[in-house]
N, CA, C and O atoms as a GROMACS GRO file, in nm:
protein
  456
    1UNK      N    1   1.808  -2.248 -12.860
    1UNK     CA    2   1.889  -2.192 -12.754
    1UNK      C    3   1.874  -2.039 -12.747
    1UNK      O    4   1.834  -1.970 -12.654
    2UNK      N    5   1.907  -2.014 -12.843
    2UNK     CA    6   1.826  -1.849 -12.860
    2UNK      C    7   1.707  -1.814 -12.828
    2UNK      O    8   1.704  -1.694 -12.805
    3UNK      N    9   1.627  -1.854 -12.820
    3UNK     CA   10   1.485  -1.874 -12.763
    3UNK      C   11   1.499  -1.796 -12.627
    3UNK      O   12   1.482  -1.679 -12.593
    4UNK      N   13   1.544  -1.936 -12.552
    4UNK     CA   14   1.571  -1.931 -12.398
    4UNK      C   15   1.633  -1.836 -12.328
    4UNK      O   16   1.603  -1.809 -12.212
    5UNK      N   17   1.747  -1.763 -12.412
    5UNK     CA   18   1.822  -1.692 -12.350
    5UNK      C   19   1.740  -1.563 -12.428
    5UNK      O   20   1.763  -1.460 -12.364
    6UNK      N   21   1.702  -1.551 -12.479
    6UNK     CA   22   1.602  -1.391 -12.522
    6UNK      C   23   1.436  -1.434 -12.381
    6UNK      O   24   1.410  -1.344 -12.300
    7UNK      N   25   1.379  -1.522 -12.378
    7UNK     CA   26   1.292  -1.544 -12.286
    7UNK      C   27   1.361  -1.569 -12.115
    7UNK      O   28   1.299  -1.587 -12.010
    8UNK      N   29   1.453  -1.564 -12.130
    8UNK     CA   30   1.539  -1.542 -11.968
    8UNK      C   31   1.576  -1.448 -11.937
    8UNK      O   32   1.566  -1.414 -11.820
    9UNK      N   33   1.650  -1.348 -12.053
    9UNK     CA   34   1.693  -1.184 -12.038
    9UNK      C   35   1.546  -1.106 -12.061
    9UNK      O   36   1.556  -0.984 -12.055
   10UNK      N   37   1.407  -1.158 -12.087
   10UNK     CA   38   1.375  -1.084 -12.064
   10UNK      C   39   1.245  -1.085 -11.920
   10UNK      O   40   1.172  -0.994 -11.881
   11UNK      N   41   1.255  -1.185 -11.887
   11UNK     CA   42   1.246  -1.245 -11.689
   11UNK      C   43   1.348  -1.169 -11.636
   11UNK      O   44   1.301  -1.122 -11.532
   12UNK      N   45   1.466  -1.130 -11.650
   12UNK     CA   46   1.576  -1.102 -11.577
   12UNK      C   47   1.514  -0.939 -11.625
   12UNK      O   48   1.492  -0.878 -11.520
   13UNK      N   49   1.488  -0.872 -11.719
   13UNK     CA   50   1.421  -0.735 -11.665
   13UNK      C   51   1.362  -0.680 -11.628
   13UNK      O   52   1.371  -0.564 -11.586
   14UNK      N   53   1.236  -0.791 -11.636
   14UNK     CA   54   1.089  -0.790 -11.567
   14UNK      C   55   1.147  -0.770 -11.413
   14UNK      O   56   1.147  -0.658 -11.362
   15UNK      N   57   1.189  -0.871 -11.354
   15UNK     CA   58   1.239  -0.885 -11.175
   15UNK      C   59   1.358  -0.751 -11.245
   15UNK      O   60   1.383  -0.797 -11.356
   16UNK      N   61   1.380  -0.713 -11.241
   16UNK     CA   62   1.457  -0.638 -11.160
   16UNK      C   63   1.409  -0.489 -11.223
   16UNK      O   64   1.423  -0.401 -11.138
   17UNK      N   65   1.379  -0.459 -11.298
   17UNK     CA   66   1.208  -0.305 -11.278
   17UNK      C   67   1.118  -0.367 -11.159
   17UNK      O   68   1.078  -0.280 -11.081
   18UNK      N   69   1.075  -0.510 -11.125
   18UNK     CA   70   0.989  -0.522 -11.046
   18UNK      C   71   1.074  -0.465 -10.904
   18UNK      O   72   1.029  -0.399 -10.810
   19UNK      N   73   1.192  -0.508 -10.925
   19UNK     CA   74   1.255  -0.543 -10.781
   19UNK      C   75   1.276  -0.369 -10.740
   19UNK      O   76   1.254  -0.308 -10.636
   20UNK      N   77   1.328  -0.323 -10.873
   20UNK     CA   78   1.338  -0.181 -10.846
   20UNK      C   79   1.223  -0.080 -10.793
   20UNK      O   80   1.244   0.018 -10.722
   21UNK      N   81   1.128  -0.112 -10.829
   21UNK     CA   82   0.974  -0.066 -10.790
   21UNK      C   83   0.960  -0.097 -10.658
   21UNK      O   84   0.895  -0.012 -10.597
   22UNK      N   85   0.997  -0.185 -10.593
   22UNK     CA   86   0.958  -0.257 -10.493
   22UNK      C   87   1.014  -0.215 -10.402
   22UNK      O   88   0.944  -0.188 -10.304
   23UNK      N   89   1.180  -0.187 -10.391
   23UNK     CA   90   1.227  -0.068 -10.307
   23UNK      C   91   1.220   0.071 -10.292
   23UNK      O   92   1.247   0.135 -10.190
   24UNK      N   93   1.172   0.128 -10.433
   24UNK     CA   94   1.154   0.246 -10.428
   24UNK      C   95   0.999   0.305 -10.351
   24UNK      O   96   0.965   0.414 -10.305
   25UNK      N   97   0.945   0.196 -10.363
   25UNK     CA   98   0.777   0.209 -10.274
   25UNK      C   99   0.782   0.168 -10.150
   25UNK      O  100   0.675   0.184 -10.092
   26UNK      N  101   0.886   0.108 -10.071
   26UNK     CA  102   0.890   0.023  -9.986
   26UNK      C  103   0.934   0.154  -9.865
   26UNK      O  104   1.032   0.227  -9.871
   27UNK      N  105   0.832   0.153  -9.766
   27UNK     CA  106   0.860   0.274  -9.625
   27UNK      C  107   1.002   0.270  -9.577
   27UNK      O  108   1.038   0.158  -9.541
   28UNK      N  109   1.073   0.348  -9.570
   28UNK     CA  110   1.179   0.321  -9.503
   28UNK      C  111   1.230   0.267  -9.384
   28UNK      O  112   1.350   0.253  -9.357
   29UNK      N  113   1.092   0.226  -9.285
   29UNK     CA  114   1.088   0.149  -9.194
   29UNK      C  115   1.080  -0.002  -9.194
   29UNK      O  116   1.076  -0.075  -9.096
   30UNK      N  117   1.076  -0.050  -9.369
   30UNK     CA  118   1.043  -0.188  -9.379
   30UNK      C  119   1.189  -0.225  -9.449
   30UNK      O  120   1.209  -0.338  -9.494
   31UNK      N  121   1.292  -0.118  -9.454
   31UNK     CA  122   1.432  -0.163  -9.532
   31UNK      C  123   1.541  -0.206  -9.428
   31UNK      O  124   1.613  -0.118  -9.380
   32UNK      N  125   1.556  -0.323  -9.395
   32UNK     CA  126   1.681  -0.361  -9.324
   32UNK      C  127   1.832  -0.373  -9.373
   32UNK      O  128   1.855  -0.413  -9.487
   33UNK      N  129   1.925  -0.342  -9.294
   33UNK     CA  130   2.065  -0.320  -9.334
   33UNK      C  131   2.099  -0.160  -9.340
   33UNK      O  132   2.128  -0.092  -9.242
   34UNK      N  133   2.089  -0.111  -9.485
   34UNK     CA  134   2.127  -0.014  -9.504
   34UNK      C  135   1.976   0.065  -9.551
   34UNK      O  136   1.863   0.018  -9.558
   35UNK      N  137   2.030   0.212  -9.579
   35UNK     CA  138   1.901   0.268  -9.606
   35UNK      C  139   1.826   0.269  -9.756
   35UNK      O  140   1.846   0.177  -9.835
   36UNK      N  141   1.750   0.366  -9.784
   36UNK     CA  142   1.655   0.325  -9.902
   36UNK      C  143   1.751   0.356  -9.979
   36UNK      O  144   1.789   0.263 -10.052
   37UNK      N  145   1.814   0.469  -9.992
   37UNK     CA  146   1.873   0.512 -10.117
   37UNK      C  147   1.986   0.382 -10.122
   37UNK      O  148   2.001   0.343 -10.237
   38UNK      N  149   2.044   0.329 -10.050
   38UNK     CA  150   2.171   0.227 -10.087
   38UNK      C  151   2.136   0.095 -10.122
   38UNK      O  152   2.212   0.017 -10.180
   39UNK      N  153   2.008   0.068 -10.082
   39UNK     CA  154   1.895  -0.040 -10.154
   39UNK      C  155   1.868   0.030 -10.303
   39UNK      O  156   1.934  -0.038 -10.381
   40UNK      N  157   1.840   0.074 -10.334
   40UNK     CA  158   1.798   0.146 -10.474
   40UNK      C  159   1.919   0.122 -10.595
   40UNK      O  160   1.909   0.078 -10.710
   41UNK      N  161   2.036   0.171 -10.519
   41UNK     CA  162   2.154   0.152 -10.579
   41UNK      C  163   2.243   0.014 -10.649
   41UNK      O  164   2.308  -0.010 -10.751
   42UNK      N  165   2.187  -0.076 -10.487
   42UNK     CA  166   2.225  -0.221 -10.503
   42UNK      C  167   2.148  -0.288 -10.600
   42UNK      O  168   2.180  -0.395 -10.651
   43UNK      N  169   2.042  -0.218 -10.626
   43UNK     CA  170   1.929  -0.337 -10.720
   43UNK      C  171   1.953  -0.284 -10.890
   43UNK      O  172   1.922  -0.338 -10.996
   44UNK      N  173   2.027  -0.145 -10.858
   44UNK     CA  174   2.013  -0.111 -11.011
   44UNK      C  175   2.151  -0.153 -11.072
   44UNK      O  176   2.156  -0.223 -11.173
   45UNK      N  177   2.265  -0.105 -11.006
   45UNK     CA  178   2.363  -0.132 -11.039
   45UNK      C  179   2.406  -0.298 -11.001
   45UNK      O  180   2.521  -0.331 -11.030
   46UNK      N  181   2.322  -0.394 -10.942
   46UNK     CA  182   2.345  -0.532 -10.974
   46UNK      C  183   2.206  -0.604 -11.014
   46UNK      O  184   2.131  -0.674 -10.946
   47UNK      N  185   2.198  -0.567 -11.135
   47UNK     CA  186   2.051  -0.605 -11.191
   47UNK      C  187   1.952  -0.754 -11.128
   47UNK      O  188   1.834  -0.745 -11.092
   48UNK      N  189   2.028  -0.880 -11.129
   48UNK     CA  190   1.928  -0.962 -11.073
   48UNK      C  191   2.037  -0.992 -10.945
   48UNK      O  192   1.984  -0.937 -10.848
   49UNK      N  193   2.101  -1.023 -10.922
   49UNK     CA  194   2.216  -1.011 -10.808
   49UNK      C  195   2.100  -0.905 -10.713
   49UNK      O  196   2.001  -0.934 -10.645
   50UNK      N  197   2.158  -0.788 -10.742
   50UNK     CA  198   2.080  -0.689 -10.645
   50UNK      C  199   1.913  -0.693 -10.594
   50UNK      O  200   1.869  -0.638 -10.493
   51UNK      N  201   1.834  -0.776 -10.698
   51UNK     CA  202   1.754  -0.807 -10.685
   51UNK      C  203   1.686  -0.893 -10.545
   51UNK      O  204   1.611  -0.874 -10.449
   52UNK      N  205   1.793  -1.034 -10.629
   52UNK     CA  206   1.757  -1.157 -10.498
   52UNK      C  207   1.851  -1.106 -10.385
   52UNK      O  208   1.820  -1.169 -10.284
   53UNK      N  209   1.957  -1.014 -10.356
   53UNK     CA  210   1.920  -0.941 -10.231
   53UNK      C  211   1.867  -0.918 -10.155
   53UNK      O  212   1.861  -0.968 -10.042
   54UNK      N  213   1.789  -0.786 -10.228
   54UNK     CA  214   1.720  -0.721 -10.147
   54UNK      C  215   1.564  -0.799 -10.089
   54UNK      O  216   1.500  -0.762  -9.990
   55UNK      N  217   1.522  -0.928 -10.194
   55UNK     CA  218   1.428  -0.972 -10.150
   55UNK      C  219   1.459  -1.078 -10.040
   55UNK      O  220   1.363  -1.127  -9.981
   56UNK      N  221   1.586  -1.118 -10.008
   56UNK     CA  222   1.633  -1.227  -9.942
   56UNK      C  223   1.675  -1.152  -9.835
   56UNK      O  224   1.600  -1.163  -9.738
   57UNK      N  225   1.773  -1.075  -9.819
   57UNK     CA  226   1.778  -0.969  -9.691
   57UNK      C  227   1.768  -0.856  -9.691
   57UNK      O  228   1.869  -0.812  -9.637
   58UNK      N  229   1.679  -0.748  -9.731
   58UNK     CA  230   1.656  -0.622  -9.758
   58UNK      C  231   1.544  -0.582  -9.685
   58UNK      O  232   1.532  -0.497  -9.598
   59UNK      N  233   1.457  -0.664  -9.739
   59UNK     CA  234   1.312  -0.644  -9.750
   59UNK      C  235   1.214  -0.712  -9.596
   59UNK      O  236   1.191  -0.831  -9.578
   60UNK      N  237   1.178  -0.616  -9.519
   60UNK     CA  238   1.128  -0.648  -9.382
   60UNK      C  239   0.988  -0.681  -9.393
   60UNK      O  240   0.912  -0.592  -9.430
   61UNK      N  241   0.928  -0.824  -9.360
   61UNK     CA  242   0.816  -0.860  -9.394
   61UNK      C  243   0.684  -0.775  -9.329
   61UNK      O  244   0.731  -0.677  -9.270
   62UNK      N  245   0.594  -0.777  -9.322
   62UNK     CA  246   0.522  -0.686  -9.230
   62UNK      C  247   0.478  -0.773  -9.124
   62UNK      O  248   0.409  -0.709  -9.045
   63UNK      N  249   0.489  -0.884  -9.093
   63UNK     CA  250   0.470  -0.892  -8.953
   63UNK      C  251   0.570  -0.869  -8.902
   63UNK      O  252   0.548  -0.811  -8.796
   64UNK      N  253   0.716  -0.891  -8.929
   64UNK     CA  254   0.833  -0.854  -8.867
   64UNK      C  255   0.873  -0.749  -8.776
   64UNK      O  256   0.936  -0.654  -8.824
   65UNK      N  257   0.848  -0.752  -8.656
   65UNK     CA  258   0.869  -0.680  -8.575
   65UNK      C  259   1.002  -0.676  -8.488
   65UNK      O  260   1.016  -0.599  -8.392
   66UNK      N  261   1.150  -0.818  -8.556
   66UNK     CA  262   1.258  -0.844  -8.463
   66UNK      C  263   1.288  -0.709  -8.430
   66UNK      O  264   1.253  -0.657  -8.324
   67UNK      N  265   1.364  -0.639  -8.538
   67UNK     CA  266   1.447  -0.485  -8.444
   67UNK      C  267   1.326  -0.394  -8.453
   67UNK      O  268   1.330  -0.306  -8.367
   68UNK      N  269   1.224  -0.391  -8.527
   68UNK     CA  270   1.143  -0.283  -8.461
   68UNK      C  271   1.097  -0.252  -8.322
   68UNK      O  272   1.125  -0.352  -8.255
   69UNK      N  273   1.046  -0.173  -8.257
   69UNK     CA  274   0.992  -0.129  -8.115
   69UNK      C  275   0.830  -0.079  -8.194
   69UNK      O  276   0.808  -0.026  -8.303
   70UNK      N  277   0.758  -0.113  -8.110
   70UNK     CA  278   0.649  -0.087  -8.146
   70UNK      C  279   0.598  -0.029  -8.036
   70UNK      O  280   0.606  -0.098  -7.934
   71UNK      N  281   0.542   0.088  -8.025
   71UNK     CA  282   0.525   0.153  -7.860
   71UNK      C  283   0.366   0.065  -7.878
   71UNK      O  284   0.298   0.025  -7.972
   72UNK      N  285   0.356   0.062  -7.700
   72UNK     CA  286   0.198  -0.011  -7.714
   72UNK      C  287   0.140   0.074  -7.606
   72UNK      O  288   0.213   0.122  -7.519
   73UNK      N  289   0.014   0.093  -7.606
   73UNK     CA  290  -0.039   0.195  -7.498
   73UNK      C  291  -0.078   0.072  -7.395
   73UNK      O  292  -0.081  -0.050  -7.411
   74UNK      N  293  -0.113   0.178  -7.252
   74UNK     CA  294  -0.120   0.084  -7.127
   74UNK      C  295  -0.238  -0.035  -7.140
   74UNK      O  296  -0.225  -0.134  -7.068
   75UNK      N  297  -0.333  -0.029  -7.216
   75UNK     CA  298  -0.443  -0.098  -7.234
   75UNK      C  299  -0.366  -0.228  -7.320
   75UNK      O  300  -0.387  -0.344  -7.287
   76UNK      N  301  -0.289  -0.199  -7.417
   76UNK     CA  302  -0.203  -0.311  -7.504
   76UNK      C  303  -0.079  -0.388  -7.440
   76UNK      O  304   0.009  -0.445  -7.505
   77UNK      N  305  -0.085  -0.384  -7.353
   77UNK     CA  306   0.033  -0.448  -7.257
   77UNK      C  307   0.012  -0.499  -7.165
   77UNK      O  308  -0.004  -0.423  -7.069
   78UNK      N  309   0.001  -0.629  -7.140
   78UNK     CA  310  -0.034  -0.770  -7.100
   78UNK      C  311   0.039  -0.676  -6.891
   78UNK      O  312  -0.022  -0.654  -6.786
   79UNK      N  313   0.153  -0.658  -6.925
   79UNK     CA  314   0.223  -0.661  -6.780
   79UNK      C  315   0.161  -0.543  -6.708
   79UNK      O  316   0.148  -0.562  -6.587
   80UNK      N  317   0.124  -0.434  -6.750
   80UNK     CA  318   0.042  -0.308  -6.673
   80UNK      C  319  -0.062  -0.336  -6.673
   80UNK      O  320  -0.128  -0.255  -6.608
   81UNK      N  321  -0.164  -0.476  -6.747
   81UNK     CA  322  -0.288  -0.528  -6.731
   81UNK      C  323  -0.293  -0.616  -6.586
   81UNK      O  324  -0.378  -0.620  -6.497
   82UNK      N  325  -0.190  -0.669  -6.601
   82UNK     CA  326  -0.190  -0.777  -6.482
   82UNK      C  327  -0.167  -0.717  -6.329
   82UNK      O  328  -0.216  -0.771  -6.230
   83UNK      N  329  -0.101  -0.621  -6.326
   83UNK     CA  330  -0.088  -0.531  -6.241
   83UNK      C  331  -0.173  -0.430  -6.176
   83UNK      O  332  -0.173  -0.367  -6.070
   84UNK      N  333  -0.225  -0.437  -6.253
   84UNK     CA  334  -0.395  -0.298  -6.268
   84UNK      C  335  -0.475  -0.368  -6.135
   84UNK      O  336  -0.507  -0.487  -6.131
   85UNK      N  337  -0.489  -0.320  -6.081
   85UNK     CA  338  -0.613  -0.355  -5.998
   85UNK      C  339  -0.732  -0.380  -6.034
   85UNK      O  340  -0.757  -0.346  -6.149
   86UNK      N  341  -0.862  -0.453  -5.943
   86UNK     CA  342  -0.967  -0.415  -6.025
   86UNK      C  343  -1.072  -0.281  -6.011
   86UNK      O  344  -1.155  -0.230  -6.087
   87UNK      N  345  -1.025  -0.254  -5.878
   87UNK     CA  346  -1.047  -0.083  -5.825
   87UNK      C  347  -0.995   0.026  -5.941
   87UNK      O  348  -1.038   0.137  -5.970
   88UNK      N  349  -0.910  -0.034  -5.983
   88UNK     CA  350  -0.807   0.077  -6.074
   88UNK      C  351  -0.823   0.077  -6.234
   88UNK      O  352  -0.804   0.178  -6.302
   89UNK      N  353  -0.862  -0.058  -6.291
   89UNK     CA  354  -0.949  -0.055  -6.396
   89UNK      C  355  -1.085  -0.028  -6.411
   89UNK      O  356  -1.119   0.006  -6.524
   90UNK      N  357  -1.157  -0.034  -6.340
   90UNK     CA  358  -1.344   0.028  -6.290
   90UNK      C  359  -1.275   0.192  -6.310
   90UNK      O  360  -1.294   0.249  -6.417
   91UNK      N  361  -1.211   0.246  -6.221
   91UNK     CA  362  -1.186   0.361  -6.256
   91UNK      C  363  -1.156   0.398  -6.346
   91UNK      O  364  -1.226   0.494  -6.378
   92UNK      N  365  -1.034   0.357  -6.461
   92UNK     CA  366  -1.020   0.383  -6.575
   92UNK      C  367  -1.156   0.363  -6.700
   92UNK      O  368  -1.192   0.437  -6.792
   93UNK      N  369  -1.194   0.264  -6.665
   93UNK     CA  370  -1.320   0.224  -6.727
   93UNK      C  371  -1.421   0.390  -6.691
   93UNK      O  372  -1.451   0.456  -6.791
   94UNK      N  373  -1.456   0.432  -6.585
   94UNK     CA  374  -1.546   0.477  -6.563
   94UNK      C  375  -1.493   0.642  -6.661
   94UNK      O  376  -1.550   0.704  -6.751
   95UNK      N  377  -1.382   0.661  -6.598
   95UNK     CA  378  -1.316   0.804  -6.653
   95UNK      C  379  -1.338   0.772  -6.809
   95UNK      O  380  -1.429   0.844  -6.849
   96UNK      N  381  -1.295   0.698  -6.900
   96UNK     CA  382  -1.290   0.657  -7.029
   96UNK      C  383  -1.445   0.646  -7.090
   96UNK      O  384  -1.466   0.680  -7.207
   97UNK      N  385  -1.543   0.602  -7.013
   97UNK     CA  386  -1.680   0.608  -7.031
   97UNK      C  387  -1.746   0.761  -7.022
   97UNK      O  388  -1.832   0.799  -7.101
   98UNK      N  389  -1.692   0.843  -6.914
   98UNK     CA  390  -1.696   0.986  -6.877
   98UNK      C  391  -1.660   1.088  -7.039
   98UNK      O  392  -1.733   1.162  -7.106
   99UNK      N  393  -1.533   1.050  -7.051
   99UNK     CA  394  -1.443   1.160  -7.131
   99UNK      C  395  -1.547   1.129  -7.317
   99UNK      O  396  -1.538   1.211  -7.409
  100UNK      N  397  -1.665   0.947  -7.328
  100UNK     CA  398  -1.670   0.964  -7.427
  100UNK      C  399  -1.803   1.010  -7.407
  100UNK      O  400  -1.878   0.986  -7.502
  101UNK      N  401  -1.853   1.071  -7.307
  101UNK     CA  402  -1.998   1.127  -7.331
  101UNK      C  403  -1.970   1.247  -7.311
  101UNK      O  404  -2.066   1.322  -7.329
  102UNK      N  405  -1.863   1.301  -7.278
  102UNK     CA  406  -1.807   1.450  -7.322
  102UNK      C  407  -1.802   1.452  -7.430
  102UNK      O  408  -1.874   1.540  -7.478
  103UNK      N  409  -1.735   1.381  -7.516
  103UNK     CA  410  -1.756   1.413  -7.649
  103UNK      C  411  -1.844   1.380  -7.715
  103UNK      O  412  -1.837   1.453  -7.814
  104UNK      N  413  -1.968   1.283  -7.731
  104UNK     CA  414  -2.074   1.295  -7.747
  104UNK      C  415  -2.135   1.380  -7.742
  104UNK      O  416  -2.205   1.407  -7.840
  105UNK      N  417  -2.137   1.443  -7.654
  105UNK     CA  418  -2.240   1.590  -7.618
  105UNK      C  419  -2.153   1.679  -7.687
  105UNK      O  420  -2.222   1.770  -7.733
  106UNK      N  421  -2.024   1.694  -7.717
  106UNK     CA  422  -2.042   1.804  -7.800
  106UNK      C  423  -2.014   1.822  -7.941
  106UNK      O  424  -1.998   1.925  -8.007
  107UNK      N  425  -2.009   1.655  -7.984
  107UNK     CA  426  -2.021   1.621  -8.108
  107UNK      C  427  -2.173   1.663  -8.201
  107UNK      O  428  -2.186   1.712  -8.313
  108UNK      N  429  -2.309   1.604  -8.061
  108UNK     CA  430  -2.463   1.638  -8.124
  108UNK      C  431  -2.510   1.792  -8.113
  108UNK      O  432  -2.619   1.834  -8.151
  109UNK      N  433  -2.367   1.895  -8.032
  109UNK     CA  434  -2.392   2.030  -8.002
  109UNK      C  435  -2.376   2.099  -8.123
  109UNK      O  436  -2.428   2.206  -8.152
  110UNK      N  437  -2.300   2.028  -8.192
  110UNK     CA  438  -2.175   2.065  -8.300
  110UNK      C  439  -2.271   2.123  -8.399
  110UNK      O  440  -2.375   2.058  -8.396
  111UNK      N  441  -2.276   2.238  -8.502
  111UNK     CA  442  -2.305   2.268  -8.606
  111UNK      C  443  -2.224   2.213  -8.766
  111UNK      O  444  -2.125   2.234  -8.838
  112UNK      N  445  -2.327   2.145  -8.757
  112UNK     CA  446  -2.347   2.022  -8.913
  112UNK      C  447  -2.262   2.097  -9.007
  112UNK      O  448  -2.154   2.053  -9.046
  113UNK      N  449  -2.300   2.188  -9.037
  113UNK     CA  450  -2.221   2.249  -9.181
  113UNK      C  451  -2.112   2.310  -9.150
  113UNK      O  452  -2.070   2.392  -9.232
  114UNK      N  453  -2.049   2.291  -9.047
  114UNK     CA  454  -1.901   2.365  -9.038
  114UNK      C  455  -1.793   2.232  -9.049
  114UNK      O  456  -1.672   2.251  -9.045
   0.00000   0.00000   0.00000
């Protein structure tokens, strides 16, 4: 019985240094609820408690985009695609083909060692 409970307390420190690591590296854009520092707090001061928390509702998966906004440019957005003309995409096309042989040309103008 002693065994188990010395090989369980020491699983129960492993996860929760892991868990603690895990919020402290974690962007502050991927922490739901409250912010990083009150995640940090919850995991230390409730060692595996705070743990399965923060991994159960804390922690924002990376495809998870529910409350994020993700700005998308006009090319990434299905509804200003559908709308576009095809007069009006040839043009964008053509300007966008334009602006990259501007920079071409003065990318091969460019002096190498600067």
């Amino acid at each position: 019985m002693a065994r188990v409970l010395i090989v369980g307390g020491f699983l129960a420190v492993i996860f929760w240094v892991f868990s603690i690591v895990d919020v402290a590296a974690q962007p502050a854009s991927r922490h739901r609820g409250v912010s990083k520092g009150i995640w940090v707090l919850i995991v230390v001061l409730l060692p595996v408690v705070g743990g399965i928390l923060w991994f159960a509702l804390g922690r924002r998966r990376r495809g998870d985009t529910s409350q994020e906004t993700v700005p998308l440019g006009p090319d990434d957005d299905a509804e200003v695609l559908r709308r576009m003309s095809d007069a009006e995409a040839d043009a964008r096309i053509r300007k966008l083909e334009e602006e990259l042989a501007r920079l071409d040309d003065e990318a091969d103008g460019a002096d190498p060692r600067s």
